[in-house]
C-alpha positions as CSV (number, residue, x, y, z in Angstrom):
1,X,19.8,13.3,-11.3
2,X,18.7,10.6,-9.3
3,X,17.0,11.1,-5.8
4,X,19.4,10.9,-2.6
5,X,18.1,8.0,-0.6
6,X,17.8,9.0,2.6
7,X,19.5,6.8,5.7
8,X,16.6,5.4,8.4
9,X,18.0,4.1,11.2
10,X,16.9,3.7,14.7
11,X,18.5,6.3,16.8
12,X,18.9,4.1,19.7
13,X,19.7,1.0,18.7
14,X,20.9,1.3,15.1
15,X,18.2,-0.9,13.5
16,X,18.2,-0.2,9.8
17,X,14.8,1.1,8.8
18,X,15.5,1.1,5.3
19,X,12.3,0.5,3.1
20,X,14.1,-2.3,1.2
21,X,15.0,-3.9,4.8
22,X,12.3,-5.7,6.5
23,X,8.6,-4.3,5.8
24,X,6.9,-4.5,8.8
25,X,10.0,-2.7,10.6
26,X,10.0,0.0,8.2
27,X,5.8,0.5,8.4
28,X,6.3,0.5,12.7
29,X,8.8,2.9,12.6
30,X,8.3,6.3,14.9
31,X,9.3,9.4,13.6
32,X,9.1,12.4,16.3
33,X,9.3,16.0,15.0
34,X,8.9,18.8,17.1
35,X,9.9,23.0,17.6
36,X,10.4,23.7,21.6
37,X,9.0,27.2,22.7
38,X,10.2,29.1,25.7
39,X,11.8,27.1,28.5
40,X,11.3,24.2,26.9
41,X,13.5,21.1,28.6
42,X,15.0,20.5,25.3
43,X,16.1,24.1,24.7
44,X,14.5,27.5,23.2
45,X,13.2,27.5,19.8
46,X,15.4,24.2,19.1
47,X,13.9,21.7,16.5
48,X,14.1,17.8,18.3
49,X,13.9,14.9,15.9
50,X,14.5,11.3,16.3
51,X,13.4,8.1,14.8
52,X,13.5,5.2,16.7
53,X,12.4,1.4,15.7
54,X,9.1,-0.5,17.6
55,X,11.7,-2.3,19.7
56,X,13.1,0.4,20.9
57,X,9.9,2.5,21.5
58,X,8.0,-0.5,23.4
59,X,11.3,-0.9,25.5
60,X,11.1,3.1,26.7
61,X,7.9,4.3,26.3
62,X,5.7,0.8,27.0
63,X,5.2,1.4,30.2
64,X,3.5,4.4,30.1
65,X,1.3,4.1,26.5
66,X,-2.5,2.6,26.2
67,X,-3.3,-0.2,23.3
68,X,-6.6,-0.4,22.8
69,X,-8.2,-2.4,20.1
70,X,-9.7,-0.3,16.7
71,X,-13.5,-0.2,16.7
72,X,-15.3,-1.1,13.7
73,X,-15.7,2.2,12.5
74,X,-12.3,3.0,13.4
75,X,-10.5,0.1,10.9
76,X,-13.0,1.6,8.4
77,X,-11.9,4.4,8.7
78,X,-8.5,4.1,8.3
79,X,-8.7,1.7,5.3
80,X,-8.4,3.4,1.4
């Protein structure tokens, strides 16, 4: 039985995300995967997901995230 493909698209704005789309949309995507405890805003013991596309992410959360650049040992680091 082959394996179900799953759907990626942007939750915001629809972007297809799909990894025979565009590469470098697909490699920037942002998955967010969390379980709320007690209180939470989002509910108790609820499980909040969303993927959303670079455009979309820059456009809400820009403002408030730091880009630094990769060190040496950083890019080393992170390189198979």
């Amino acid at each position: 039985m082959p394996l179900k493909t799953l759907q990626k698209i942007c939750n915001r704005c629809r972007r297809d995300l799909a990894p025979d789309g565009d590469i470098f949309e697909v490699q920037e995507a942002i998955h967010i995967s969390f379980l709320t405890g007690y209180a939470s805003v989002f509910g108790d013991c609820n499980h909040v997901h969303g993927l959303f596309c670079q455009h979309c992410l820059h456009e809400l959360l820009g403002p408030y995230l730091r880009t630094e650049p990769l060190q040496d040992d950083q890019i080393q680091a992170n390189t198979p």
